[in-house]
C-alpha positions as CSV (number, residue, x, y, z in Angstrom):
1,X,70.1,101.8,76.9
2,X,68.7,98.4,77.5
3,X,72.2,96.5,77.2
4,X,73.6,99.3,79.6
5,X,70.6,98.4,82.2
6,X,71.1,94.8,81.5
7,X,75.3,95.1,82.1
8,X,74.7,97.3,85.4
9,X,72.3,94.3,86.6
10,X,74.6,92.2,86.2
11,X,77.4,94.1,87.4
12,X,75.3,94.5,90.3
13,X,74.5,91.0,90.8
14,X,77.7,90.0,90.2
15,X,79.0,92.7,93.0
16,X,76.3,91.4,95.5
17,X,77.7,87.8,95.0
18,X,81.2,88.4,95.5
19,X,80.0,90.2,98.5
20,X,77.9,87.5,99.6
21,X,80.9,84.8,99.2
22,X,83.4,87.3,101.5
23,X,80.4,86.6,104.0
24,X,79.9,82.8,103.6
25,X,84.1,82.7,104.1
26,X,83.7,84.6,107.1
27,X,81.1,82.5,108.5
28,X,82.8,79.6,107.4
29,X,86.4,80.2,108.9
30,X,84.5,81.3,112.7
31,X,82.4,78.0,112.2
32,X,85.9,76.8,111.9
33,X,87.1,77.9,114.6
34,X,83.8,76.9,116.8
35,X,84.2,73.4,115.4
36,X,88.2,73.1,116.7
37,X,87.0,74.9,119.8
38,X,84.1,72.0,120.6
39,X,86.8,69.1,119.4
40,X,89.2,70.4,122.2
41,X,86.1,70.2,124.3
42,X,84.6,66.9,123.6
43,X,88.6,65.5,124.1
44,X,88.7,66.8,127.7
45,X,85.4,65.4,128.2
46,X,86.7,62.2,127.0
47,X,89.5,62.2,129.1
48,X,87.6,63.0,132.1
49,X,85.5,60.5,131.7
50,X,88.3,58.0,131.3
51,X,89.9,59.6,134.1
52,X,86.8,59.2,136.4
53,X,86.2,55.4,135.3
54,X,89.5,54.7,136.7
55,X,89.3,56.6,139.7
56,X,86.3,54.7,140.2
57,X,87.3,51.4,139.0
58,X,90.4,51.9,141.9
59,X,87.8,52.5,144.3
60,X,85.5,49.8,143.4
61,X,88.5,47.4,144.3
62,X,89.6,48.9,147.5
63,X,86.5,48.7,148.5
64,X,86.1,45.0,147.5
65,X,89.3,44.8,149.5
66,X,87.6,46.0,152.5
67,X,84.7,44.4,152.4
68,X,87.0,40.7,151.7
69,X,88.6,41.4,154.5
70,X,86.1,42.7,157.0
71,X,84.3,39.5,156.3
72,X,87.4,37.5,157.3
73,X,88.2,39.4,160.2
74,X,84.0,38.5,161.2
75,X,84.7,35.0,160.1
76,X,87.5,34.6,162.5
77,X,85.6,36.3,165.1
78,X,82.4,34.1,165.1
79,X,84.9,31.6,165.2
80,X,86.2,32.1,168.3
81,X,83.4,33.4,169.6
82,X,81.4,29.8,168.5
83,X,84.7,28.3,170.6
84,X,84.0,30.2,173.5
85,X,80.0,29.0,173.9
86,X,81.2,25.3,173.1
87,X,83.6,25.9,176.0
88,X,80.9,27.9,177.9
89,X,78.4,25.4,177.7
90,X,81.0,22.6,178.6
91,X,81.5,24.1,181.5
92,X,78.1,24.7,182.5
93,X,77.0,21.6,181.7
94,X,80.0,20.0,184.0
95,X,78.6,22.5,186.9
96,X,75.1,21.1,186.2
97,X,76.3,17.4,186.5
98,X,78.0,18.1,189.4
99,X,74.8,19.9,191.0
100,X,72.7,17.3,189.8
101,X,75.0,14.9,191.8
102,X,75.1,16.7,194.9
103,X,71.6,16.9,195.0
104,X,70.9,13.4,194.6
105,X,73.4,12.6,197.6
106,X,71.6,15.1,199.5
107,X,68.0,13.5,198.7
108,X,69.4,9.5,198.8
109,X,70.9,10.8,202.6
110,X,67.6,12.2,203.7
111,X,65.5,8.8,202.3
């Protein structure tokens, strides 16, 4: 009776670890699947990340772009504005002169 208990155990045993290995498969194959799942994922992620660096990148130099030549565009402008006092004050100072003069005619007439 003993060696009948003792083959019943282990057919038992032996039942429960076949049964047990079905299991670990079937975890094992949906873990598969998970895994293929999260590579597709991580590769989109990847590519959308490269995708936004470049988008960003071709932003970053159009607005370098802009920026150059804005500057320019203000360069040439204080330019011409700096132009325009020189002239300004060329003229005014002319006006002065010729003020100044009249006035001293007036005053030397009057003495």
């Amino acid at each position: 009776m003993d060696v009948e208990r003792t083959m019943e155990f282990i057919l038992a045993q032996q039942a429960q670890f076949a049964a047990d290995i079905q299991a670990l498969k079937e975890v094992q194959a949906a873990n598969q699947d998970n895994l293929g799942g999260l590579i597709e994922v991580v590769k989109a992620l990847a590519q959308l990340q490269e995708n936004l660096a470049t988008e960003a990148s071709n932003r970053l130099d159009q607005l370098s772009n802009t920026v150059r030549e804005t500057n320019a565009e203000t360069n040439n402008r204080l330019a011409q504005l700096s132009d325009t006092v020189r002239e300004t004050n060329a003229e005014t100072n002319n006006r002065l002169n010729t003020l100044i003069a009249v006035v001293e005619r007036h005053i030397a007439g009057h003495n």
